[in-house]
Backbone as CSV, one residue per row, in Angstrom:
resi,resn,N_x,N_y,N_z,CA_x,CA_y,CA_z,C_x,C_y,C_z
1,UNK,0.814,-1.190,0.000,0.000,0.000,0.000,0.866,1.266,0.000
2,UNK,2.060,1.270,0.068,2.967,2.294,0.433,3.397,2.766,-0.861
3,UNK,3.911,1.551,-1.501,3.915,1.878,-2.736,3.321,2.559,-3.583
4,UNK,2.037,2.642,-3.352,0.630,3.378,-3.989,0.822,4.713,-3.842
5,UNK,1.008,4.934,-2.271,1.220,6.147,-2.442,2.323,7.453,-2.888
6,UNK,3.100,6.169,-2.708,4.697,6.671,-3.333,4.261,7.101,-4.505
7,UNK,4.360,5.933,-5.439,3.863,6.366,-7.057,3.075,7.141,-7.716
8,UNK,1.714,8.121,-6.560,0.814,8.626,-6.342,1.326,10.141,-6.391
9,UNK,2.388,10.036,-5.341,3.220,11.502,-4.898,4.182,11.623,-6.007
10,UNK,4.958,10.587,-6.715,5.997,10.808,-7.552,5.020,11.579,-8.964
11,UNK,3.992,10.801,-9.042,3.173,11.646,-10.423,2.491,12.782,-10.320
12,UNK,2.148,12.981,-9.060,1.334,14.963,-9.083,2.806,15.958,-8.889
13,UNK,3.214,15.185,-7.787,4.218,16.281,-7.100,5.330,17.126,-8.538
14,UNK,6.056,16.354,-9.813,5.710,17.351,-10.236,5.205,17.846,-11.312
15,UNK,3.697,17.427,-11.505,3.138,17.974,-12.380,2.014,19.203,-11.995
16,UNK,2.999,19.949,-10.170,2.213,20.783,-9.545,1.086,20.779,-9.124
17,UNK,-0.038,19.656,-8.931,-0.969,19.336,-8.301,-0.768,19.688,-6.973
18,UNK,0.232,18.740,-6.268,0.476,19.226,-4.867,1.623,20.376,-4.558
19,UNK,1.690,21.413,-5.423,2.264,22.954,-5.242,1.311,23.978,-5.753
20,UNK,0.157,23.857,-5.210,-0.733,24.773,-5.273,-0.036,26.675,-5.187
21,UNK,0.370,26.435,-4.116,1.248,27.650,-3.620,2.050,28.327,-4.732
22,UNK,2.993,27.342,-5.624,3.552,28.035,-6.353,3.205,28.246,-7.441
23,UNK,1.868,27.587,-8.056,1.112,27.818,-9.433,0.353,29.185,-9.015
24,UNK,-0.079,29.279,-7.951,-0.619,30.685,-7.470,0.437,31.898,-7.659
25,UNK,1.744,31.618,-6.991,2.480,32.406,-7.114,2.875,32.996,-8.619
26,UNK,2.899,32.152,-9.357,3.007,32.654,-10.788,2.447,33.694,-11.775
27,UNK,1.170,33.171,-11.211,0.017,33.837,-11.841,-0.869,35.138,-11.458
28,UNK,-0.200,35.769,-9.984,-0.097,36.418,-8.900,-0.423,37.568,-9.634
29,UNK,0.187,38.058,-10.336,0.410,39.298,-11.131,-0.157,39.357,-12.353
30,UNK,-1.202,39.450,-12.516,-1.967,39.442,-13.856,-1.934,40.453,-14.286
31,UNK,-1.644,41.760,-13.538,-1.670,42.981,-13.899,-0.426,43.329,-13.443
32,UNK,-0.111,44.794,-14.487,0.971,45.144,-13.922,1.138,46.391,-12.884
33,UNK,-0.282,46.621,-12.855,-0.196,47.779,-11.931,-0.443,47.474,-10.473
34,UNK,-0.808,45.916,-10.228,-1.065,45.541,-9.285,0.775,45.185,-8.607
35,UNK,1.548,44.641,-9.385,2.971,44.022,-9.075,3.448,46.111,-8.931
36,UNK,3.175,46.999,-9.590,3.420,48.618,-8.877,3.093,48.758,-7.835
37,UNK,1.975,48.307,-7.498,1.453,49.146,-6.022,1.880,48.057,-5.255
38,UNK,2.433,46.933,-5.233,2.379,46.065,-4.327,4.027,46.638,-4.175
39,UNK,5.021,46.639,-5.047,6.319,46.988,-4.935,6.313,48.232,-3.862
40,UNK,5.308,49.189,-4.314,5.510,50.620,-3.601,5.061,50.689,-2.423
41,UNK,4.395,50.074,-2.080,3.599,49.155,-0.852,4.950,48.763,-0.123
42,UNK,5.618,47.945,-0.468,6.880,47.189,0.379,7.834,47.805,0.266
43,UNK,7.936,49.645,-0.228,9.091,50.051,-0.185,10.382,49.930,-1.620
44,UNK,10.113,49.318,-2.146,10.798,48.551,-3.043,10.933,49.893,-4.088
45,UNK,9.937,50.373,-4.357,9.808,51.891,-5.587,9.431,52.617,-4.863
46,UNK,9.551,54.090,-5.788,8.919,55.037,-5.466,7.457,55.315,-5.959
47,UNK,6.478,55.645,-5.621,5.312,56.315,-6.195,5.975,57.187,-8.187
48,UNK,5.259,56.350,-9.137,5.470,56.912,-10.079,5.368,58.463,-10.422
49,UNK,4.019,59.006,-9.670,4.149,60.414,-9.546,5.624,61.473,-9.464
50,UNK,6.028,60.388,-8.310,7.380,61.370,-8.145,8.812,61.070,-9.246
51,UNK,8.777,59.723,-9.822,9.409,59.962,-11.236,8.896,60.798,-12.040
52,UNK,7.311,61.347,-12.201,7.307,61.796,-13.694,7.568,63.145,-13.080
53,UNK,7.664,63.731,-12.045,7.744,65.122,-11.586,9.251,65.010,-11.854
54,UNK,10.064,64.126,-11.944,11.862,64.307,-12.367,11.737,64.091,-13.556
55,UNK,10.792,63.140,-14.461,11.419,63.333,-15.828,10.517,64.885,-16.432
56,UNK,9.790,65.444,-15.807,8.505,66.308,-16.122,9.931,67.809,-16.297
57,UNK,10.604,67.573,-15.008,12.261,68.967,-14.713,13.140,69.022,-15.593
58,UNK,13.087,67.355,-16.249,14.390,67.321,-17.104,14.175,67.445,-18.861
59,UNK,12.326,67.389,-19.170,12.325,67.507,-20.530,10.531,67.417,-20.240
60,UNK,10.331,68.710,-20.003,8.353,68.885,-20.019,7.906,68.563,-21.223
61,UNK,6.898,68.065,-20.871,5.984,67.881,-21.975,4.829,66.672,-21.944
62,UNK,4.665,66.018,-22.566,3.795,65.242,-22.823,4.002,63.923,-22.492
63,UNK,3.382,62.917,-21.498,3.874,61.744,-21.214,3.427,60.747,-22.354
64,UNK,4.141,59.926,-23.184,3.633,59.013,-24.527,3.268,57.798,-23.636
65,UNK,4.562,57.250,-22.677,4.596,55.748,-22.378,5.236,55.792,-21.249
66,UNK,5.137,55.135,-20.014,5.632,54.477,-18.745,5.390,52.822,-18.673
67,UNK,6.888,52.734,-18.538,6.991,51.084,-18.423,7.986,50.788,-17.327
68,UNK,7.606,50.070,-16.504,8.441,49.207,-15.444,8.710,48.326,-15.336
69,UNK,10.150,47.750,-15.652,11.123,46.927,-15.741,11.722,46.149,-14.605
70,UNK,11.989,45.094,-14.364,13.454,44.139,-13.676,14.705,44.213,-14.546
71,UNK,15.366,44.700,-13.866,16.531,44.480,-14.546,17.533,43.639,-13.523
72,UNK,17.641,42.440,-13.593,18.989,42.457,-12.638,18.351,42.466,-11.304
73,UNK,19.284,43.552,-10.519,19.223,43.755,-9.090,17.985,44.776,-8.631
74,UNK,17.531,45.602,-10.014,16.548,46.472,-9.435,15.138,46.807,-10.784
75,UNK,14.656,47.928,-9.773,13.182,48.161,-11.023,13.544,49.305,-11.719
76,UNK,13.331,49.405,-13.129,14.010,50.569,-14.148,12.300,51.457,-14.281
77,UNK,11.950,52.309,-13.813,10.984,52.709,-14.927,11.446,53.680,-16.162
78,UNK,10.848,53.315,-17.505,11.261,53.984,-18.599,10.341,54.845,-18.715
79,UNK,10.362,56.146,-18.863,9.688,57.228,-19.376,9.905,57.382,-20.773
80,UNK,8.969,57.472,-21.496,9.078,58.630,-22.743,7.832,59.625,-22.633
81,UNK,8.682,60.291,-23.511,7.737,62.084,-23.605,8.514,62.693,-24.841
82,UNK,7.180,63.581,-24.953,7.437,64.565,-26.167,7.403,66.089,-25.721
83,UNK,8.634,66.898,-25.919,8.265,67.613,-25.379,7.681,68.642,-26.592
84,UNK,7.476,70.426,-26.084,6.994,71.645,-26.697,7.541,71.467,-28.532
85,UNK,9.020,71.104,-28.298,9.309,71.479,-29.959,8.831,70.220,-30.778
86,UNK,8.265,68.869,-30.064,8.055,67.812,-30.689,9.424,66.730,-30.538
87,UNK,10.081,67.199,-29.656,11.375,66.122,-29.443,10.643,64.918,-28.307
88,UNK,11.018,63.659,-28.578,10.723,62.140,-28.307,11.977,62.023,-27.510
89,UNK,11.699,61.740,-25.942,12.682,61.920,-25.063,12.381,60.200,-23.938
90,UNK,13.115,59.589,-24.217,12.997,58.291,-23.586,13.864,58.092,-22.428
91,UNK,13.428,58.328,-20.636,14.643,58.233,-20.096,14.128,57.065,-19.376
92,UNK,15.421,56.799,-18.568,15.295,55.823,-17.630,16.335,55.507,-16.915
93,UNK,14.778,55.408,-15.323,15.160,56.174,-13.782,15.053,54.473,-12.898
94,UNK,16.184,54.938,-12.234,16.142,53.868,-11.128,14.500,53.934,-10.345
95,UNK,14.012,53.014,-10.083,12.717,52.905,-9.480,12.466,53.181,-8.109
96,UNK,13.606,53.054,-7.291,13.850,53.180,-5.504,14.428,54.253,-5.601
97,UNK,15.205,54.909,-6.036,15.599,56.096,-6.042,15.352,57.160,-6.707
98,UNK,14.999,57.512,-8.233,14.712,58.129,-8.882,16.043,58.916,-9.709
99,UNK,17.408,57.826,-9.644,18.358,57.977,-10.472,18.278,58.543,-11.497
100,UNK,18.093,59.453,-12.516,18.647,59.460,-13.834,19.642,58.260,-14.074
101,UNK,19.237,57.013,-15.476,20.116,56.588,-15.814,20.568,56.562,-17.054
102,UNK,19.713,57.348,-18.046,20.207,57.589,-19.025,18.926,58.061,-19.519
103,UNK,19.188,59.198,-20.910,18.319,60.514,-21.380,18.144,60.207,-22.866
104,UNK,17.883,59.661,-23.832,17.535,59.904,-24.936,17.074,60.769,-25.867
105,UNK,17.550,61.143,-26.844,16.378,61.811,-27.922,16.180,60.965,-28.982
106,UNK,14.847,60.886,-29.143,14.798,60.027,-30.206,14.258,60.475,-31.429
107,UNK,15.039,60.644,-32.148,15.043,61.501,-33.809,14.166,60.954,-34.519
């Protein structure tokens, strides 16, 4: 009878039946604004507001796109914007700090 259950555990365990926990975990984040507020929640980022008020100082204008990244060791958010003369300005800011890490124009 032991056997049964051996052979029982060897075939779910891993086809994730019995890791409920981590098929949940996967799928956790269906959204991405939910994995934002949960980051900014734990400290991890800053409130996006206060990036676009640094990329808003360094090239006003018009927000096109905000995207938040893993990179590695940390969270990148990428800004682009257009500003007054029509220049396409793509930067990207450390997420916990609000680094400048690099400024684009994009022609």
């Amino acid at each position: 009878m032991k056997t049964g259950w051996l052979w029982l555990f060897c075939i779910l365990y891993p086809a994730g039946v019995l890791t409920p926990t981590l098929a949940l975990a996967e799928n956790d984040h269906d959204n991405d604004h939910d994995l934002a507020r949960e980051l900014k929640q734990a400290g991890e980022i800053l409130p996006l507001e206060k990036i676009l008020e640094k990329a808003q100082q360094l090239h006003a204008g018009h927000v096109l796109e905000v995207e938040l990244e893993r990179k590695t060791l940390r969270y990148i958010y990428e800004i682009e914007t257009v500003d007054t003369e029509g220049n396409v300005w793509e930067m990207r800011f450390d997420a916990k700090t609000a680094e400048l890490l690099t400024a684009n124009n994009k022609k």
